[in-house]
C-alpha positions as CSV (number, residue, x, y, z in Angstrom):
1,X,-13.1,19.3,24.8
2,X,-12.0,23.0,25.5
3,X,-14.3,25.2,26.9
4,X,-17.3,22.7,25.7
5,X,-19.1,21.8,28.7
6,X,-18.8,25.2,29.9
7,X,-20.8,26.1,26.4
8,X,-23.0,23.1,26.9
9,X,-24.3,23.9,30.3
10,X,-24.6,27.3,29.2
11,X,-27.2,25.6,26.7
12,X,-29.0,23.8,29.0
13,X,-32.1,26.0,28.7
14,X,-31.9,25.6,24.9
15,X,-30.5,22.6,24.1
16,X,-33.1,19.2,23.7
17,X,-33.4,16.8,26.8
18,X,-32.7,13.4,25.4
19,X,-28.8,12.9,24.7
20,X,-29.3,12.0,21.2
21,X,-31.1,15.1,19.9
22,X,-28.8,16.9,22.4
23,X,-25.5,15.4,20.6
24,X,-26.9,16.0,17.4
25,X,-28.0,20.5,18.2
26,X,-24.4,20.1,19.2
27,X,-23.1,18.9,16.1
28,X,-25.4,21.2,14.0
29,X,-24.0,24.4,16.4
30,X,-20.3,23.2,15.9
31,X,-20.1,22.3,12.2
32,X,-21.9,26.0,11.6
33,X,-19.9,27.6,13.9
34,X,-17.0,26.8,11.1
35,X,-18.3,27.6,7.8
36,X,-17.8,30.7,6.6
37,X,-21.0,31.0,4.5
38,X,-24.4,29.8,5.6
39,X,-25.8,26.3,4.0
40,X,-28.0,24.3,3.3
41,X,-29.6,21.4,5.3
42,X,-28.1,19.2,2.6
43,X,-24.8,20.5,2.4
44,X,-24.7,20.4,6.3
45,X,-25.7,16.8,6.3
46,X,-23.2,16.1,4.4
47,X,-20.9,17.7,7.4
48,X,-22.3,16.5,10.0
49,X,-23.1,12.8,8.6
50,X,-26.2,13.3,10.2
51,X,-29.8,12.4,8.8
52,X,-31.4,15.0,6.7
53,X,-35.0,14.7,8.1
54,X,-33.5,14.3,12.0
55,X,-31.4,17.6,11.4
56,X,-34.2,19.8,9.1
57,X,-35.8,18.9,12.7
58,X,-33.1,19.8,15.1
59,X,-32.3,23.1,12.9
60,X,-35.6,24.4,12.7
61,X,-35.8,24.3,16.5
62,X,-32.2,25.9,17.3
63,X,-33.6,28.5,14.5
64,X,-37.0,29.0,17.1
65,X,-34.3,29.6,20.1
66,X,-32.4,32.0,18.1
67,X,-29.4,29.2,18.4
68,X,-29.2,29.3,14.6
69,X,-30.5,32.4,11.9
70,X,-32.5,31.3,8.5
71,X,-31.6,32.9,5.4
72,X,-34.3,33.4,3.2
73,X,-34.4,31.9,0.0
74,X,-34.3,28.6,-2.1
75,X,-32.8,26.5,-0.9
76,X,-33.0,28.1,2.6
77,X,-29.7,28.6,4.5
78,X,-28.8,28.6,7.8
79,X,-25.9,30.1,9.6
80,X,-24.9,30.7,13.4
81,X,-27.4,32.8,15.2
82,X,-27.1,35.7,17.1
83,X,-27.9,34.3,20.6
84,X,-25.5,31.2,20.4
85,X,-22.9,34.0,19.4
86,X,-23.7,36.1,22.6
87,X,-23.8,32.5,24.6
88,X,-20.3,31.4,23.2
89,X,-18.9,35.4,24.9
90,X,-20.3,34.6,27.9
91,X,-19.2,31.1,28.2
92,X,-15.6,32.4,27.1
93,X,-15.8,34.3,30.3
94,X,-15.5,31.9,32.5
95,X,-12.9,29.9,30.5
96,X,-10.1,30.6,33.2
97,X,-7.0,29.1,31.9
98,X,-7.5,31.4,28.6
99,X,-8.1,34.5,31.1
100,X,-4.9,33.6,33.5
101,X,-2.8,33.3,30.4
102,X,-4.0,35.9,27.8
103,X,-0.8,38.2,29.7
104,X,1.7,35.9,28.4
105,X,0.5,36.0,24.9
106,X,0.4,39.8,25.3
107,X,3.8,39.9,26.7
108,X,5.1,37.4,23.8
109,X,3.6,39.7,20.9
110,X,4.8,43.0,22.2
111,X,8.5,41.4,22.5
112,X,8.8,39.8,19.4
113,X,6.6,42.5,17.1
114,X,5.2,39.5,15.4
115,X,1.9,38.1,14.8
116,X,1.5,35.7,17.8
117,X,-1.6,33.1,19.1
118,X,-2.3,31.1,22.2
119,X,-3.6,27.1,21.8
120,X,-4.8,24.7,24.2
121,X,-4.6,21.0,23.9
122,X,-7.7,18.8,22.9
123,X,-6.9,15.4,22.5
124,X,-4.8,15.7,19.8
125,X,-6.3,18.5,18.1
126,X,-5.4,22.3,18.9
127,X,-8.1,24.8,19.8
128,X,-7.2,28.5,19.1
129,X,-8.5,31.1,21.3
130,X,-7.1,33.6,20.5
131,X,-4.1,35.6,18.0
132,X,-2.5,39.0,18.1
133,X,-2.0,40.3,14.5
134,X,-0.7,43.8,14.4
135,X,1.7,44.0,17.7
136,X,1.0,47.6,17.8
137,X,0.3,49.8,20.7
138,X,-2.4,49.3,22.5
139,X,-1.5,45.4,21.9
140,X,-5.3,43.8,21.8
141,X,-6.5,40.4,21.5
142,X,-8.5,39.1,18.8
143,X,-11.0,36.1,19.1
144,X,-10.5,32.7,17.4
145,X,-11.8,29.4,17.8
146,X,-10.2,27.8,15.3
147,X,-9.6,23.8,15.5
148,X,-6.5,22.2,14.1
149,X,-4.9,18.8,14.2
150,X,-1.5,19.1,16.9
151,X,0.6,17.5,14.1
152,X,1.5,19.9,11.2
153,X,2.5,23.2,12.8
154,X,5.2,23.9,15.8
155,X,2.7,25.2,18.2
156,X,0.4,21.8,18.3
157,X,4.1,19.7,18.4
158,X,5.2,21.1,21.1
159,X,1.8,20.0,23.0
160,X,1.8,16.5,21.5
161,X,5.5,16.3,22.5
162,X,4.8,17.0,26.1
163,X,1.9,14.7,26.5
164,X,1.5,11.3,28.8
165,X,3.2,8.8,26.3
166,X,-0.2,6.8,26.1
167,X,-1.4,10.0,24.7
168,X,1.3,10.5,22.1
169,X,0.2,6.8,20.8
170,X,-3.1,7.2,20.8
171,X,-3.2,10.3,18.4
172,X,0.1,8.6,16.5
173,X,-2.4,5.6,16.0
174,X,-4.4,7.5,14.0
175,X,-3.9,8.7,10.3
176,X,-2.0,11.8,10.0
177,X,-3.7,13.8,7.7
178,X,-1.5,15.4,4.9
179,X,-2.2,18.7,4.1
180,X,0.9,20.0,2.0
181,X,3.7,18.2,0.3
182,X,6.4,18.3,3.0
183,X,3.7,17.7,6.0
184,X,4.9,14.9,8.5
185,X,2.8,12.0,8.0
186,X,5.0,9.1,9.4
187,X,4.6,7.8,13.0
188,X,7.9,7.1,13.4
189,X,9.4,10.1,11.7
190,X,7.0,12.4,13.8
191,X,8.4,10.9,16.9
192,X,11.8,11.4,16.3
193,X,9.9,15.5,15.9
194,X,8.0,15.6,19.2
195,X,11.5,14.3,21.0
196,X,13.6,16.8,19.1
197,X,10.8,19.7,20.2
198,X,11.7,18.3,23.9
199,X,15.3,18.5,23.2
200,X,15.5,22.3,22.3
201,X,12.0,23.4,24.7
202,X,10.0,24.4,21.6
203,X,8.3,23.4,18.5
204,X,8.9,24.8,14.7
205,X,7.5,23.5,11.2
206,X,7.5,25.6,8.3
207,X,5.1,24.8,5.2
208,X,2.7,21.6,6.8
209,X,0.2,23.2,7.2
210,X,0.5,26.5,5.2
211,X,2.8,26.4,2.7
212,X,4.3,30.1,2.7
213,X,4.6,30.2,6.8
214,X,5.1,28.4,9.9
215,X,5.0,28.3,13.3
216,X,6.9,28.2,16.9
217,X,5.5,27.1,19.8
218,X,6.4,27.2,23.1
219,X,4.9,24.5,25.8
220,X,2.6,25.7,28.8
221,X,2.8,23.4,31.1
222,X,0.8,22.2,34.4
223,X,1.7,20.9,37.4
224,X,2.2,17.2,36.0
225,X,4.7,18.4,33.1
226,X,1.4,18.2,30.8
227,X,1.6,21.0,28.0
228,X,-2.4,22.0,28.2
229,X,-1.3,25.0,26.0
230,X,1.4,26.8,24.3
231,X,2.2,30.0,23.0
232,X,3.2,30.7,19.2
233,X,4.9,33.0,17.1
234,X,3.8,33.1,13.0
235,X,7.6,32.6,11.6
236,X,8.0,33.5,8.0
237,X,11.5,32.4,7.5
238,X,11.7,28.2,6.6
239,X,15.0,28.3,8.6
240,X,13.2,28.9,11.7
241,X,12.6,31.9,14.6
242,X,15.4,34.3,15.3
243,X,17.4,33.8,18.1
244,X,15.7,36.5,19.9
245,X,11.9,35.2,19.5
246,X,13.4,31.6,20.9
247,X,14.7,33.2,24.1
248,X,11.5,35.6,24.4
249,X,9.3,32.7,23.8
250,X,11.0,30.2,26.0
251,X,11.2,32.8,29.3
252,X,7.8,33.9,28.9
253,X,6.6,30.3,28.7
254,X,8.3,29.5,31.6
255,X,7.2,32.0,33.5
256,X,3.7,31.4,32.7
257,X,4.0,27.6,33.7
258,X,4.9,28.5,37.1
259,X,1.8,30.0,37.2
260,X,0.1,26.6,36.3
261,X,2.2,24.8,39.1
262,X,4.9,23.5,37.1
263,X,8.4,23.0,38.2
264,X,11.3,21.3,36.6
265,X,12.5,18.3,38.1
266,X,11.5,14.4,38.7
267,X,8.7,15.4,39.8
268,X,6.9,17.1,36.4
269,X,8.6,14.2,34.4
270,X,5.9,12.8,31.9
């Protein structure tokens, strides 16, 4: 999982010993981390699919470490606390691919004056670190963590398509969740996607998972061929990135894969 045992380790001191109570502050931590309102113990068993009296347990004491903040009330609420917040920075930090490649995403935003984000691969799910909204001068980063499936939008495509084949089936072999009405939910249909993404070097889809925008992704890739990441570009057009944002993305993709150790040739094939 991206940047999770860095956050877990970080924890240590905070988190319970035994690996059940551990898994389960983790869950608690995650599924808070991505509402956007604080909730109950009920509604966050419900989330979690954890055991109401096993979680009022594990909540209460995240809430003593400062892990988790309650909100006063009936029923009380809970909601990320401030010390897991300053915990998540720090462990971001020492997230090194996101550092070496934050540049390219940079370089990608102030060339195509567009709204543009960096994802990393996580077994078949994308993890976004960070976006750029408003390409204006100085160009700054902003902060993400969102979580995705790799599926329904160009940037998490072009990932899947350059995965291990044994990857590609495994997350294939799973349902394909549907999320608007022209969203790819087929096997076979997304295959014949990921190898057209391979064909022309980068991803698009317009409307799965938004329905009034899409996205283009360009692959970051290691030294094995292996896309851990890719760059995007919001595209608001359904008949896909200019010409200009193709050949932007595509060199500045390329040059930041080099950095990663890949080179085209028999060697990087997947």
């Amino acid at each position: 999982m991206v940047g999770a045992p860095i956050i877990e380790s970080t924890l240590n001191g905070f988190l319970p010993a035994d690996s059940q109570s551990r898994h389960s502050a983790m869950a608690i931590l995650a599924a808070l981390a991505d509402q956007h309102a604080p909730v109950t113990v009920a509604e966050l068993a419900s989330i979690t699919s954890l055991h109401r009296a096993s979680l009022y347990r594990n909540i209460e004491g995240l809430a003593d470490e400062g892990l988790v903040e309650r909100i006063p009330g009936t029923p009380r609420r809970y909601s990320i606390g401030i010390e897991f917040i300053r915990i998540g920075l720090r462990a971001l930090r020492h997230f090194e691919l996101r550092t070496l490649l934050l540049p390219s995403l940079v370089e990608l935003a102030g060339e195509t004056r567009e709204a543009c984000s960096l994802l990393f691969y996580d077994r078949g799910e994308a993890v976004g670190t960070d976006s750029v909204y408003l390409p204006e001068a100085p160009i700054v980063t902003v902060a993400e963590g969102v979580r995705v499936p790799v599926h329904c939008h160009g940037m998490g495509k072009i990932m899947l398509a350059f995965q291990p084949e044994a990857e590609i089936s495994r997350v294939l072999a799973r349902p394909l969740q549907r999320f608007t009405d022209v969203t790819i939910t087929d096997p076979e249909v997304m295959r014949e996607a990921l190898a057209q993404c391979r064909d022309q070097g980068f991803g698009f889809s317009y409307g799965e998972l938004h329905e009034d925008f899409g996205t283009a992704g360009f692959p970051l890739r290691d030294r094995q061929g292996t896309a851990v990441a890719s760059l995007g570009v919001r595209v608001l057009r359904p008949q896909g990135p200019t010409e200009g944002i193709i050949a932007s993305g595509k060199a500045i993709a390329a040059r930041a894969s080099s950095v990663l150790g890949y080179r085209p040739g028999p060697l990087s094939a997947l």
